[in-house]
RODRENVO-643608 format. One record per residue (C-alpha): x, y negated, z. Coordinates in steps of 0.2 Angstrom, whole numbers, plus 5000, padded with zeros to 4 digits. Layout:
# residues N
XYZ;...
# end
This chain:
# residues 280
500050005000;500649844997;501149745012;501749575003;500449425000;500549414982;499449464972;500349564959;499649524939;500049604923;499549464911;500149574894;498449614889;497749414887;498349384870;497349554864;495849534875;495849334869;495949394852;494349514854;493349394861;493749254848;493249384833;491549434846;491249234844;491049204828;489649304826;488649204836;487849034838;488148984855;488549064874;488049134891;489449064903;489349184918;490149114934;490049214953;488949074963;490149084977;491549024967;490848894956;492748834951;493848984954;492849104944;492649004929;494249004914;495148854914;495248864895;493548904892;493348734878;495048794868;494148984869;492348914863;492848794853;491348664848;490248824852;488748764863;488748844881;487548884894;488248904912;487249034923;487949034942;487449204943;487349284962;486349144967;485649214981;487049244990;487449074993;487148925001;485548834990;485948664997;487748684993;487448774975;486148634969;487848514972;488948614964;487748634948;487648434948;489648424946;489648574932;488348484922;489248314924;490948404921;490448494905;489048414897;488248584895;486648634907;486748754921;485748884928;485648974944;485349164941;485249344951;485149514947;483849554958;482549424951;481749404934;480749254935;482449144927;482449274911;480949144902;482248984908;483849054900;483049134886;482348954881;483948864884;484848984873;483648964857;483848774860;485748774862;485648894843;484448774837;485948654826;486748814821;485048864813;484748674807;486448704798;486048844788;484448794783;485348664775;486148764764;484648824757;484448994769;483049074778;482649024796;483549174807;483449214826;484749124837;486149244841;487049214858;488349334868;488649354887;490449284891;491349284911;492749344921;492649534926;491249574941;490349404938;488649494932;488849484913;488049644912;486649634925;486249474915;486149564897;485249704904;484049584912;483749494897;483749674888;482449754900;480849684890;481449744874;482549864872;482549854851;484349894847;484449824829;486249874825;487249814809;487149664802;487949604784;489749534788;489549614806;490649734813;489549914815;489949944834;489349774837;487649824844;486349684843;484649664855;483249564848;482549474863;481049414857;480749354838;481849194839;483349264850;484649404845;485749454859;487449524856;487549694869;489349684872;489949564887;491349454882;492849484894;493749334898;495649364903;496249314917;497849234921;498349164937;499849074945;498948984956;498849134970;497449054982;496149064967;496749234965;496449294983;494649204980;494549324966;494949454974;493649404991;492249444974;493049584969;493349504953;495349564954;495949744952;496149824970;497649904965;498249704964;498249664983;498049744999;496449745008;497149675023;498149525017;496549485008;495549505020;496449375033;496649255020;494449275019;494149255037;495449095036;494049015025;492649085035;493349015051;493748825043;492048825033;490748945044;491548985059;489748995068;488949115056;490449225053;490849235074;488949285077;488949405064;490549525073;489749485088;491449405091;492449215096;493949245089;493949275070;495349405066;495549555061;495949625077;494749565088;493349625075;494049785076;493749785094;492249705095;491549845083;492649995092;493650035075;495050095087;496150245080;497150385089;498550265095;497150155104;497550035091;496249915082;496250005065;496649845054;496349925037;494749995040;494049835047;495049715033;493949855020;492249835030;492549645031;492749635012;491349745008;490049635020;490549455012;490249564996;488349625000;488149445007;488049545024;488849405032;488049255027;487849145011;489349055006;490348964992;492148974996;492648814983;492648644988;491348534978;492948374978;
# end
């Protein structure tokens, strides 16, 4: 296990998976940004606009509820201002949003389809893809927007034949492949963030370092609500472990399996609803 603090990253496959995605993108008429709700700016790609291009975006904050609402309404206020693009709070677990985005996506398509009927073609669906980090939700987002129709219409003319198309309803095509955005990090404290969302590899870090760094931030932004939650007033490792009895054979506090059941709780929102970036 590795007992370091850095988290270790292996940055060869970005130019390739870059690459892929570019080649996904110009197939379609605009984008689904998905970015984890409890990191706002840490899970979103630094070079999203040089990715895009001019290509219209919509932003979904995607696992909304396990955050802070009062928080995420300011966070979605800065994004909008930021980027000029609107944004959307979204979750897996609810399905009243799917009517929202699906409307935003058609009108964000809509000067893509002006422009070719300009040229004298046809009116055609809006064709959008699903774009994010790993473990943001791009799939739980395309198989929410999926579920009402499930009418794969596969090839299209010019269109590579594994690309598998959904036609959402009769004005939105939806291209059934999430877009994975490479990461690369030298800035180490938004990878650990990364790593709080399970968004990094776990062969990447050790549980425990991550862990500690995790209760830093709880105990500087949410001190009360982490503390009542382990039943604890001292936020550490060690005294969680006592205070839930994860003692091993050596009557020692058992640090990994506490820094694992840490991690899993703020994952499951277990310990409370929190966005771990600053809004300044």
């Amino acid at each position: 296990m590795k007992k370091d603090n850095h988290i270790h990253w292996y940055p060869g496959h970005i130019a390739k998976a870059e690459k892929e995605l570019k080649s996904q993108l110009s197939l379609v008429d605009a984008v689904i940004e998905v970015i984890d709700a409890r990191l706002p700016f840490s899970s979103s790609y630094d070079n999203i606009t040089r990715l895009l291009g001019e290509k219209p975006r919509l932003i979904l904050l995607n696992k909304a509820d396990l955050t802070d609402q009062t928080e995420l309404k300011q966070f979605i206020k800065i994004i909008e201002q930021k980027t000029g693009f609107p944004v959307l709070q979204s979750d897996a677990k609810n399905s009243k949003d799917i009517n929202l985005i699906v409307k935003k996506a058609i009108e964000l398509s809509e000067p893509k389809i002006q422009a070719i009927m300009k040229k004298g073609l046809l009116r055609r669906p809006a064709r959008v893809m699903v774009v994010g980090m790993p473990n943001v939700g791009k799939s739980s987002i395309i198989n929410k927007l999926t579920k009402s129709s499930k009418t794969k219409i596969g090839a299209k003319a010019g269109v590579t034949r594994q690309q598998q198309w959904v036609r959402i309803n009769p004005q939105l095509e939806l291209l059934d492949t999430p877009g994975i955005i490479p990461m690369k990090q030298e800035d180490q404290m938004r990878a650990k963030k990364l790593a709080f969302v399970n968004a990094v590899s776990e062969n990447a870090y050790s549980n425990e370092n991550v862990a500690r760094e995790l209760l830093a931030i709880l105990n500087e932004k949410y001190p009360q609500i982490a503390k009542e939650y382990y039943k604890t007033e001292i936020l550490t490792l060690e005294e969680i472990s006592k205070s839930r009895n994860w003692i091993t054979s050596g009557n020692e506090p058992d640090i990994e399996r506490t820094a694992t059941f840490v991690l899993r709780d703020f994952r499951e929102g277990k310990i409370g609803k929190f966005i771990l970036d600053e809004a300044e």
